[in-house]
PLY file of the C-alpha trace (Angstrom):
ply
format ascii 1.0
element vertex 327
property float x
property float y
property float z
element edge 326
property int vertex1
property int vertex2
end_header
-16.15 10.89 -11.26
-17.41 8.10 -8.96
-16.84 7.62 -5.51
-14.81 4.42 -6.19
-12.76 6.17 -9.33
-12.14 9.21 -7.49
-10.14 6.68 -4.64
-7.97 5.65 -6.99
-6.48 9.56 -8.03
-7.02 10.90 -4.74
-3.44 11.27 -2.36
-3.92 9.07 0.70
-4.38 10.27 4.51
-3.50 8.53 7.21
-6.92 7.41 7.75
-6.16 5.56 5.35
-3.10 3.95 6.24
-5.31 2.91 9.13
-8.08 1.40 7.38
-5.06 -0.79 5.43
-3.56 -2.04 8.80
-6.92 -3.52 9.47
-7.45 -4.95 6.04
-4.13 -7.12 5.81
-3.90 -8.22 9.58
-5.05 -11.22 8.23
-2.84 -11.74 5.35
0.44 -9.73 6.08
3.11 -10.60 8.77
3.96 -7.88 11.54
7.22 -8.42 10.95
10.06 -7.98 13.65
12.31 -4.95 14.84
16.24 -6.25 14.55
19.09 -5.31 16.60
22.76 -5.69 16.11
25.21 -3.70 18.11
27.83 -4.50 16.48
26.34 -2.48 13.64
25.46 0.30 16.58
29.16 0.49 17.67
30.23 1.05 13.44
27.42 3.27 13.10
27.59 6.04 15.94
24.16 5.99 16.92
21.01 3.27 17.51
19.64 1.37 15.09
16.35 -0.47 14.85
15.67 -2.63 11.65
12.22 -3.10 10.51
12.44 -6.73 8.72
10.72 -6.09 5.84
12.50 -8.32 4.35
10.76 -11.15 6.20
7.35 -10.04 4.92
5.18 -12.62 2.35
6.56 -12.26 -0.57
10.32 -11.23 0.79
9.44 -7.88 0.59
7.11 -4.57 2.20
5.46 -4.80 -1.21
3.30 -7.29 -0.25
1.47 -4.14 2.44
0.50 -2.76 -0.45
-0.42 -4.98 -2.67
-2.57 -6.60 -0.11
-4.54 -3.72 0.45
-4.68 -2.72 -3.37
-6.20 -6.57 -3.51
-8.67 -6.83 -0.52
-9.95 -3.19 -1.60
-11.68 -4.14 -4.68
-15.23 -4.65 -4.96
-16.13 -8.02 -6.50
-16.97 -7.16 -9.83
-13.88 -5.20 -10.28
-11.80 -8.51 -8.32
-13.44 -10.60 -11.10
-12.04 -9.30 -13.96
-8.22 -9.38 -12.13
-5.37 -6.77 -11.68
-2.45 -5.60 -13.65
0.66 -4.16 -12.88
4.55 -3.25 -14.11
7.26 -4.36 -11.77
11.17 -5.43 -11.78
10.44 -8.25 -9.45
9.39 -6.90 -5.66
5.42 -5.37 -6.72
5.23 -7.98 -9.01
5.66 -10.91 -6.78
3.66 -9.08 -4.09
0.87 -8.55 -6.15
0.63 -12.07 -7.21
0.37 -13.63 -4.05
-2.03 -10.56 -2.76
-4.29 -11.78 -5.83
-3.93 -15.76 -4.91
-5.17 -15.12 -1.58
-8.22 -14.11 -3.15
-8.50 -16.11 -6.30
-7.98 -13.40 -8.40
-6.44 -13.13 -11.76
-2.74 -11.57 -12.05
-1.11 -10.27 -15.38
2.11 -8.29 -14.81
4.78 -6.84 -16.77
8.62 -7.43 -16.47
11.88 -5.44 -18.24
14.37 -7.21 -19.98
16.79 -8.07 -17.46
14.96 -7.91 -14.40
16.35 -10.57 -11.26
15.85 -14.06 -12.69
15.27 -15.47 -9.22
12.08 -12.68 -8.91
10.30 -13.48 -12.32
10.38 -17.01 -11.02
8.88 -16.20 -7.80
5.94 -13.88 -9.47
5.50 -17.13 -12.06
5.55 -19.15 -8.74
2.83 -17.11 -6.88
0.87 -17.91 -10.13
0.91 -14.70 -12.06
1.14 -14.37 -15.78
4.46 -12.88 -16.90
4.85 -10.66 -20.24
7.84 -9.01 -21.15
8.45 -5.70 -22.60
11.75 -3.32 -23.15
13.30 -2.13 -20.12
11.93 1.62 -20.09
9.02 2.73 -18.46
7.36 4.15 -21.39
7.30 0.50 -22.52
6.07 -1.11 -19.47
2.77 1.38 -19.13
2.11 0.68 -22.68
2.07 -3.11 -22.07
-0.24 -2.15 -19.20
-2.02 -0.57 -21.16
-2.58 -3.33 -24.08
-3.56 -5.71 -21.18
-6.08 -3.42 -19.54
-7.72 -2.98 -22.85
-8.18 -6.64 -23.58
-8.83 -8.17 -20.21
-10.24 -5.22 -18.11
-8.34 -6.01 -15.78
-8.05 -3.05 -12.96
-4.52 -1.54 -13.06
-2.34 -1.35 -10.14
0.56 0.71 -10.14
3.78 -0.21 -7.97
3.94 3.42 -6.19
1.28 5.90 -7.61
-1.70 3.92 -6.75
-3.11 5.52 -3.22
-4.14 2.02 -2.08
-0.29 0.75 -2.77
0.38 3.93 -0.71
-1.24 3.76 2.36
-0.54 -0.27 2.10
3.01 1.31 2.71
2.77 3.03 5.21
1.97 -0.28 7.78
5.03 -0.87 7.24
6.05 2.42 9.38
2.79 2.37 11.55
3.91 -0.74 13.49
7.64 0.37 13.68
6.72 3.49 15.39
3.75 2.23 17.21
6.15 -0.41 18.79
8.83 2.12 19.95
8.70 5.39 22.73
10.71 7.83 19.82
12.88 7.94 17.16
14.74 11.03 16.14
15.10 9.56 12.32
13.86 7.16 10.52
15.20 6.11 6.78
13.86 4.17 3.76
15.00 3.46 0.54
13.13 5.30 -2.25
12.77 4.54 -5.77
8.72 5.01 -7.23
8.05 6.40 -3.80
5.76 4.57 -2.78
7.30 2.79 0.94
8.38 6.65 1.15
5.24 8.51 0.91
3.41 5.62 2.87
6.34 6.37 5.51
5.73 10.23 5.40
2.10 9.83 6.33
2.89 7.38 9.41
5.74 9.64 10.60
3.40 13.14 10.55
0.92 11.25 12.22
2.39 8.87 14.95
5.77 11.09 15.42
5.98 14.51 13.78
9.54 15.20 15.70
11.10 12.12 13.70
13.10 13.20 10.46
13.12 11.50 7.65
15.25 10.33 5.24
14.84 8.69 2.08
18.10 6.56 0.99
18.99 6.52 -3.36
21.51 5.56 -5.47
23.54 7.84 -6.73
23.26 6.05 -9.83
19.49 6.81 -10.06
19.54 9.87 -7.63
16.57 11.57 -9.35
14.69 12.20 -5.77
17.34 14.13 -4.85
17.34 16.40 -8.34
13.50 16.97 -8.04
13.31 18.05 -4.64
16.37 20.44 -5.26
14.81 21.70 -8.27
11.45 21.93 -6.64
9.77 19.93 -10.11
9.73 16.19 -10.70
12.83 15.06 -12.55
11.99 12.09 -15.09
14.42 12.68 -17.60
17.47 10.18 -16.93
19.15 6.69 -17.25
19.12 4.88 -14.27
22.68 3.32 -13.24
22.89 1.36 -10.61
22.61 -2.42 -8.83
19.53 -1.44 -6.92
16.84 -3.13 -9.50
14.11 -1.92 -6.89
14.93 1.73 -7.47
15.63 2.41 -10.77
11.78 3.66 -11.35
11.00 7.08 -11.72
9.52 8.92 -8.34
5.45 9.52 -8.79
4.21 12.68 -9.40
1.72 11.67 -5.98
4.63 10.72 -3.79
6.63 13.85 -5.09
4.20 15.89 -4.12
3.56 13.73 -0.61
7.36 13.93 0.10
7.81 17.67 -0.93
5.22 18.64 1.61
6.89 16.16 4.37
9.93 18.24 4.00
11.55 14.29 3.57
15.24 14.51 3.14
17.11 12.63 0.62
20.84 10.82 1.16
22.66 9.51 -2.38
24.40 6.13 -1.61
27.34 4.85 -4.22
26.65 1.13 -5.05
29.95 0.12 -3.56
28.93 1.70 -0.10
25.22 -0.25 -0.50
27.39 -3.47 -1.28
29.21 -3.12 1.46
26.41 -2.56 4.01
24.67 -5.73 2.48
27.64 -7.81 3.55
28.02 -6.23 6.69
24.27 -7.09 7.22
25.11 -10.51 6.28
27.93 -10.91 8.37
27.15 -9.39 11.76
23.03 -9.88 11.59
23.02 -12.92 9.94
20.47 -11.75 7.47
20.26 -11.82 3.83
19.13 -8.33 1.98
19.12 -6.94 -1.21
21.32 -4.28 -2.56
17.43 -2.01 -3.33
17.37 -2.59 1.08
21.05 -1.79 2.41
21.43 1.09 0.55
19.40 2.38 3.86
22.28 0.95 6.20
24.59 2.53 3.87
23.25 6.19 3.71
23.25 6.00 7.56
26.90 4.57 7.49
27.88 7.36 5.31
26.73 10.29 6.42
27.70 9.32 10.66
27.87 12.79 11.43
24.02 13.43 10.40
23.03 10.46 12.85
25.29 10.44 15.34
24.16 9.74 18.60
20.46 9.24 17.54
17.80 6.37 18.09
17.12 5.63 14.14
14.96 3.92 11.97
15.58 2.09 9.09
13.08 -0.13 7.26
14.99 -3.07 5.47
12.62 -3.17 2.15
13.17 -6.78 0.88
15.83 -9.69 0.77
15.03 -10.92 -2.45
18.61 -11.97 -3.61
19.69 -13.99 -6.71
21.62 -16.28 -4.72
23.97 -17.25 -7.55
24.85 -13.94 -7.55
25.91 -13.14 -4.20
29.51 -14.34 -4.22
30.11 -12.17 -6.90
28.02 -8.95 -5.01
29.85 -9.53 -2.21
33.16 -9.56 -3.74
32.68 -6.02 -5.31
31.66 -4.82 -2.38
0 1
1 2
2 3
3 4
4 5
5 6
6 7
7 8
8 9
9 10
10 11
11 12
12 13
13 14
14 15
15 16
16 17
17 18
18 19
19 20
20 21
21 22
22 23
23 24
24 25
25 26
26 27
27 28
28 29
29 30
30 31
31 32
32 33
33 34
34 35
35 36
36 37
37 38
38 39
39 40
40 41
41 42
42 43
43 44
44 45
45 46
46 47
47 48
48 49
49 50
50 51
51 52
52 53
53 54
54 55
55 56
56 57
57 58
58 59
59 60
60 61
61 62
62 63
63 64
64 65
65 66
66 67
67 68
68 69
69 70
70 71
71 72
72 73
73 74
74 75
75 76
76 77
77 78
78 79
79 80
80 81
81 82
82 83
83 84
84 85
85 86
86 87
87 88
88 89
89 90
90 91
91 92
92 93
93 94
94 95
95 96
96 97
97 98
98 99
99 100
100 101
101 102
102 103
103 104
104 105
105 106
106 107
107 108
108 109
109 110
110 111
111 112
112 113
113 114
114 115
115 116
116 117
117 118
118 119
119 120
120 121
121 122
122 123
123 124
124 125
125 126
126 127
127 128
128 129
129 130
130 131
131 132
132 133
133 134
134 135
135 136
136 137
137 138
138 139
139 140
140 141
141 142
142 143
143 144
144 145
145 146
146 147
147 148
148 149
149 150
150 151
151 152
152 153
153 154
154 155
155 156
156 157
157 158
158 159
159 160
160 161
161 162
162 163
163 164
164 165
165 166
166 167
167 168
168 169
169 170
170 171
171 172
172 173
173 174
174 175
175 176
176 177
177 178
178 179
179 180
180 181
181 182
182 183
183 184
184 185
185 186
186 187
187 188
188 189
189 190
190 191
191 192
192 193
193 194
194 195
195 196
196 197
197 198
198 199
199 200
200 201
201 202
202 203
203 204
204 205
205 206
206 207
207 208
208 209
209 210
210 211
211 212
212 213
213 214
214 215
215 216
216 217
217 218
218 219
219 220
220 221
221 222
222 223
223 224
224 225
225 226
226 227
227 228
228 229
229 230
230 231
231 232
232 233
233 234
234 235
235 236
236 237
237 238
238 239
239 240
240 241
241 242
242 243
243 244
244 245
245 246
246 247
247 248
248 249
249 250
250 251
251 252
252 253
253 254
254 255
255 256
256 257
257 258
258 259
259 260
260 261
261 262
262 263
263 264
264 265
265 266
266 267
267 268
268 269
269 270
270 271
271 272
272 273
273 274
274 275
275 276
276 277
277 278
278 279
279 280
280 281
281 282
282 283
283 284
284 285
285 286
286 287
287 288
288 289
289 290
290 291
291 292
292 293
293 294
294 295
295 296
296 297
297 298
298 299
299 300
300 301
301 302
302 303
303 304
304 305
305 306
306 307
307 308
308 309
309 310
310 311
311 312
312 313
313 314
314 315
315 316
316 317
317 318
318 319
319 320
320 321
321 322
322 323
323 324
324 325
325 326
């Protein structure tokens, strides 16, 4: 195995997440830390909001696929990338790949956000469909690799997306003295394991905690069972984490000792209007179900300085008054 082959198997360090800070500075936004005390007061305890959902792209997806992007070498950039995605990696990817004229094929489910397969078309990436499994969706990948050659990169297992991530983290906790917890969402894994390396390295004393659906709460069954759990049918309005976790970011999160929080949709619906209402921002359910695990479980935060990075605010916004009304 080559030097360049063996990059793309290997689990990331933080060296890594490093070397992808400096590689997007001049693409990515730093994005800013939010406040609402209000929000403090309902909480219990301090919260800090990374505004991920500000990044290009509406999304921290964009870290990654950035680096993924500006890490090729030219002859691999020249015959483009290819990727799976319900929207966020998608969309990322394809503006990652227009700021550097590279071509963009990606893969969508049935039934993914309508207002996120317009913004990946948008950003100039070629959509094909497939059946809404993930079996289906890595053989598409497949199909395309084999008659493009186009270089394949995955929306969590891929150790550039991973390290891409972890920015995301790396600038919350380089900005701040301590926190005693930070939490993000977790689907694939991949914000999560980027996340784990940041936290070990910049602030080992911070716990963290990795929000889920309890409609797609397989995180939570693999590191109880100690094995990867791939077996189930996700259930849930948080599009963004219906993937299975990555055998990579299992094993990255397992060795973190990262703990996980299951969040009913009707609690992550609520937080997203509460969001709305008292920050004035605009997330997606795939982002408040952080807010909501820490809203849920007050006795587990109570009285601490926390975290949370808010993933994305990509929102069909014919859909909201509906959301909002379940919630």
């Amino acid at each position: 195995m080559n030097d360049t082959a063996q990059s793309r198997t290997a689990l990331p360090v933080f060296d890594d997440v490093l070397a992808a800070a400096a590689r997007i500075a001049p693409h990515a936004h730093v994005t800013p830390v939010l406040r609402a005390h209000s929000i403090d007061a309902l909480a219990g305890c301090e919260l800090h909001f990374k505004a991920e959902h500000l990044q290009r792209a509406g999304a921290f997806k964009f870290r990654g696929a950035c680096n993924a992007i500006w890490s090729l070498d030219d002859a691999d950039a020249a015959r483009g990338v290819v990727t799976h995605s319900s929207g966020n990696h998608g969309a990322a990817l394809a503006l990652a790949a227009r700021t550097r004229g590279v071509a963009c094929h990606v893969v969508v489910p049935e039934g993914a956000v309508a207002a996120k397969l317009a913004a990946i078309e948008a950003y100039g990436a070629t959509l094909h469909r497939c059946a809404p499994t993930i079996a289906a969706r890595e053989e598409r990948c497949a199909q395309l690799q084999a008659q493009t050659g186009a270089e394949l990169v995955h929306p969590y297992t891929d150790p550039r997306v991973i390290a891409g991530q972890g920015t995301a983290a790396l600038e919350l906790l380089n900005g701040a003295a301590h926190f005693d917890a930070l939490v993000v969402p977790v689907g694939g894994g991949g914000l999560a394991a980027g996340t784990a390396l940041s936290v070990a390295a910049r602030s080992p004393g911070t716990a963290l905690y990795l929000a889920e659906p309890s409609g797609a709460a397989e995180t939570a069954a693999s590191m109880q069972r100690g094995e990867r759990v791939t077996e189930f049918t996700p259930d849930t309005i948080c599009d963004g984490l219906r993937g299975t976790l990555g055998a990579p970011n299992f094993a990255m999160l397992q060795g973190h000792g990262a703990q996980v929080l299951a969040v009913d949709d009707a609690d992550t619906v609520a937080a997203m209007r509460l969001f709305w209402q008292r920050a004035k921002q605009v997330i997606e359910p795939s982002s408040a179900v952080a807010l909501a695990a820490v809203l849920t479980h007050r006795d587990t935060f109570a009285g601490k300085r926390v975290g949370i990075v808010l993933s994305g605010g990509n929102v069909d916004p014919d859909t909201l008054p509906a959301l909002f009304a379940r919630g």
